[in-house]
C-alpha positions as CSV (number, residue, x, y, z in Angstrom):
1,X,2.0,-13.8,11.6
2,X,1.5,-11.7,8.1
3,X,2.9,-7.9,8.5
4,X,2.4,-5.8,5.6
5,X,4.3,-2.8,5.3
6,X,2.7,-0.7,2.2
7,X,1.3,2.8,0.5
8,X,-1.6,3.4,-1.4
9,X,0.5,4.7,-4.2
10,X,1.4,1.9,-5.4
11,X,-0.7,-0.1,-7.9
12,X,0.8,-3.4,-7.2
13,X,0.4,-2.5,-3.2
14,X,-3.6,-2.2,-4.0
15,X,-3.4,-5.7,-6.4
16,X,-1.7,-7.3,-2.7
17,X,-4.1,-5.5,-0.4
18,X,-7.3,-6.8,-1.8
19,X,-5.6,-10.4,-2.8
20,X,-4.0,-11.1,0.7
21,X,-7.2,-10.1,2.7
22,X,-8.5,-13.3,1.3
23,X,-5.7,-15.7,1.6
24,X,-5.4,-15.1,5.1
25,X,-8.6,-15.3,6.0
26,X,-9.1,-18.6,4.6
27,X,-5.7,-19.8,6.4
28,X,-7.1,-18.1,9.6
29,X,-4.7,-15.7,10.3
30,X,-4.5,-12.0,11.3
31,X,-2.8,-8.8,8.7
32,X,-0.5,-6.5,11.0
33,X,-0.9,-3.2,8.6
34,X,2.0,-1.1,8.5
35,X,1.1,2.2,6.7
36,X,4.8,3.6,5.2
37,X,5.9,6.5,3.0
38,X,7.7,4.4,-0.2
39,X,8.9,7.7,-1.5
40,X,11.2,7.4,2.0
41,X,12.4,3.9,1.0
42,X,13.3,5.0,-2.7
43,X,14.6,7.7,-1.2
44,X,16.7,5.5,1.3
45,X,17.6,2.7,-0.5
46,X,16.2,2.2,-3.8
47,X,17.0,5.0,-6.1
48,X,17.0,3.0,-9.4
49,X,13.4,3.4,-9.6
50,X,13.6,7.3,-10.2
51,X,16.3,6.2,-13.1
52,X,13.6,4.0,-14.4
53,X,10.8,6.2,-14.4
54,X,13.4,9.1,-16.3
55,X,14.5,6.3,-18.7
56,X,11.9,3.6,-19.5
57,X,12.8,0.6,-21.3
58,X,10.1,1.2,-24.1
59,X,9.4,-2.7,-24.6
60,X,9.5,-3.2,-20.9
61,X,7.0,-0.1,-19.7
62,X,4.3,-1.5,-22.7
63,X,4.5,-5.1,-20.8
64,X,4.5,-3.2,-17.7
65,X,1.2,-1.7,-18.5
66,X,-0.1,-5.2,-19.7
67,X,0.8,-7.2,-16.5
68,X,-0.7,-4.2,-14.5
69,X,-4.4,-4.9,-16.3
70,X,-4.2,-8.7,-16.8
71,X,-3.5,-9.0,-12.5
72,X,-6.7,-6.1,-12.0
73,X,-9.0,-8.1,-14.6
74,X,-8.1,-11.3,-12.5
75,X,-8.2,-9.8,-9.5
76,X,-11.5,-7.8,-10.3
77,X,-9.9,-4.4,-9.8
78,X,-10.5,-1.6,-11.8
79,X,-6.7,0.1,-12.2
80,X,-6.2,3.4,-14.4
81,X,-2.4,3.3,-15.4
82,X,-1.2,5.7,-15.4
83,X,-2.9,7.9,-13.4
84,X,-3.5,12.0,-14.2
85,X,-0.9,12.6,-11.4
86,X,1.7,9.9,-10.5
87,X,3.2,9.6,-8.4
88,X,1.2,11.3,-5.7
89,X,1.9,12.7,-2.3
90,X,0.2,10.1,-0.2
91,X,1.4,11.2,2.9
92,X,-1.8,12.4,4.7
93,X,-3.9,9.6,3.3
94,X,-0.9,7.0,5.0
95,X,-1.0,8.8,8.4
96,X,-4.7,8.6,8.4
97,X,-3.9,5.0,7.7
98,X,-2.2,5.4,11.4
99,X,-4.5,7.1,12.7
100,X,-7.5,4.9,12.3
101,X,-5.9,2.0,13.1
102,X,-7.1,1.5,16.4
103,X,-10.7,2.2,15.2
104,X,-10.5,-0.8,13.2
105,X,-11.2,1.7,10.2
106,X,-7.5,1.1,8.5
107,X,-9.0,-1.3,5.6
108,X,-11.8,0.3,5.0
109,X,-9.8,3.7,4.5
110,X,-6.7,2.4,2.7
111,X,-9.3,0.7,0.2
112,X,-11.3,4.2,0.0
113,X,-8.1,5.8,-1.1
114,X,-7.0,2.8,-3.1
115,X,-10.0,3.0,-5.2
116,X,-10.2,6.6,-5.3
117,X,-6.7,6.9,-6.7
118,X,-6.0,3.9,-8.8
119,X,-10.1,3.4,-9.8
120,X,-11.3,6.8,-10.3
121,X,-8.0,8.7,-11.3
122,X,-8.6,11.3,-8.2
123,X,-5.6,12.7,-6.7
124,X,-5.4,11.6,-2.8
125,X,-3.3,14.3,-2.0
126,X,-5.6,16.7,-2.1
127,X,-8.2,17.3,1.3
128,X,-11.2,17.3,-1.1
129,X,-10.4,14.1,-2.4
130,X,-9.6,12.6,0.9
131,X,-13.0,13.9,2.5
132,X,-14.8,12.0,-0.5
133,X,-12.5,9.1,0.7
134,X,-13.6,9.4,4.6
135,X,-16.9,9.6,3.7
136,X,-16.6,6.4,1.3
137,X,-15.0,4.8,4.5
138,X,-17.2,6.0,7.0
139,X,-14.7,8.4,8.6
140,X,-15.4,11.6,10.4
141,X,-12.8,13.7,7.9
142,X,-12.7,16.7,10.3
143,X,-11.6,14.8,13.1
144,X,-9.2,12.7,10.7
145,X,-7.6,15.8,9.2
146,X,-6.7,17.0,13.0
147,X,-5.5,13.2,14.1
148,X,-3.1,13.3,10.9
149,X,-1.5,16.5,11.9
150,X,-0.2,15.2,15.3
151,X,3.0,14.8,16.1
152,X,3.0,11.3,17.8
153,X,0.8,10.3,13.7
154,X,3.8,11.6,12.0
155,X,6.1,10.1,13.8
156,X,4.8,6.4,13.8
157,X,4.4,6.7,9.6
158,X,8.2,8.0,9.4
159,X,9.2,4.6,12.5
160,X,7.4,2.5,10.2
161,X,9.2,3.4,6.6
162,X,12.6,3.3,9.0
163,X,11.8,-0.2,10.1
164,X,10.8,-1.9,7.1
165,X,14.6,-0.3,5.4
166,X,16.0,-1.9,9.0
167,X,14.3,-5.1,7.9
168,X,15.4,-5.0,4.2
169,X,12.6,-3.0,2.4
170,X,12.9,-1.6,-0.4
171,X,9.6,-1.4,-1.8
172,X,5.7,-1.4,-1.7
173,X,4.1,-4.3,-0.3
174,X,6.7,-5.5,1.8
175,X,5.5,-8.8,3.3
176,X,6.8,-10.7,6.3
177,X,5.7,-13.9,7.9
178,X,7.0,-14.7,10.8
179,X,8.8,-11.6,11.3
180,X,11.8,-12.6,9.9
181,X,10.8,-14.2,6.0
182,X,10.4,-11.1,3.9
183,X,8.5,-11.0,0.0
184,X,8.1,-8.5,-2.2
185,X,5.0,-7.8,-4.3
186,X,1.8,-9.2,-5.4
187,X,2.8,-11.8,-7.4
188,X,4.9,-13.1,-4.2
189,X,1.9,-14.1,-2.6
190,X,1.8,-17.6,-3.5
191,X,5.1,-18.0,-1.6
192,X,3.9,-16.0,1.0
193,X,0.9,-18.8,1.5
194,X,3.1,-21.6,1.6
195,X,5.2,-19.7,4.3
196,X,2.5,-19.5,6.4
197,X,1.4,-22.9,5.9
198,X,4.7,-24.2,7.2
199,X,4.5,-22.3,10.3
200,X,0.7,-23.6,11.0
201,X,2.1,-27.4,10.4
């Protein structure tokens, strides 16, 4: 019923990833995660936010920075912003995401790698970095770093970014309930409850 279509570099992707897991357990329902590239989808669709990043709106980027710690202090995350390198090549860690999927280790990588990244300011490109993050997960890394460079683990991560533009994407979370009822972002997830509220009545 809840798909979420996201990548770990994204700040307000790791706010939604740790908030939803709650919601929907408490409404009883299941989280289909769908690792992406968002670099693909600003690539794609949503240039603007390269414009941004070149030409901040001062006041807006200071409120930015604001919103970003008052949702981690209420959410009980720790979030350095920004980070030492931003934005970061999260491509292996999001095909690992793929990769461990059907080991049931997805969560407990993505938040690895979350944490690593937005907690400790460690850049999750690197294979260091992401070995500290298997082992946080409880992930063999040599047999992660050899499932991430198949072809078949590519090519499902590059689908996925492709679908969620199909769907109307633009962004990182991209939520649907349903399949069809789409929200964007963190702060969206009140909505997304009521959503799937309806569709339980």
């Amino acid at each position: 019923m809840i798909e979420v279509f996201f990548d770990c570099s994204s700040p307000w992707t790791y706010l939604a990833f740790e908030n939803i897991q709650p919601m929907a357990a408490e409404l009883g329902v299941a989280i289909d995660w769908r690792p992406i590239l968002v670099g693909g989808i600003f690539n794609s669709v949503n240039p603007s936010v390269y414009e941004s990043r070149r030409t901040p709106v001062p006041a807006k980027a200071r409120y930015m920075l604001k919103d970003l710690q008052d949702w981690g202090a209420a959410s009980g995350l720790k979030i350095k912003m920004p980070p030492s390198v931003f934005p970061v090549n999260s491509v292996k860690v999001m095909r690992g995401c793929i990769a461990l999927a059907p080991e049931g280790k997805l969560v407990d990588f993505a938040r690895a790698a979350f944490e690593a990244y937005w907690g400790d300011d460690r850049d999750i490109s690197q294979d260091a970095v992401i070995s500290d993050v298997c082992a946080a997960a409880g992930v063999d890394a040599g047999a992660l770093f050899e499932a991430i460079a198949r072809p078949e683990i590519k090519d499902r991560l590059k689908a996925n970014t492709d679908e969620v533009i199909a769907r109307g994407g633009f962004g990182s979370p991209t939520i649907f309930v349903n399949g069809g009822d789409m929200y964007f972002g963190n702060d969206r997830l009140p909505l997304v409850k009521a959503a799937v509220e309806r569709a339980l009545r």
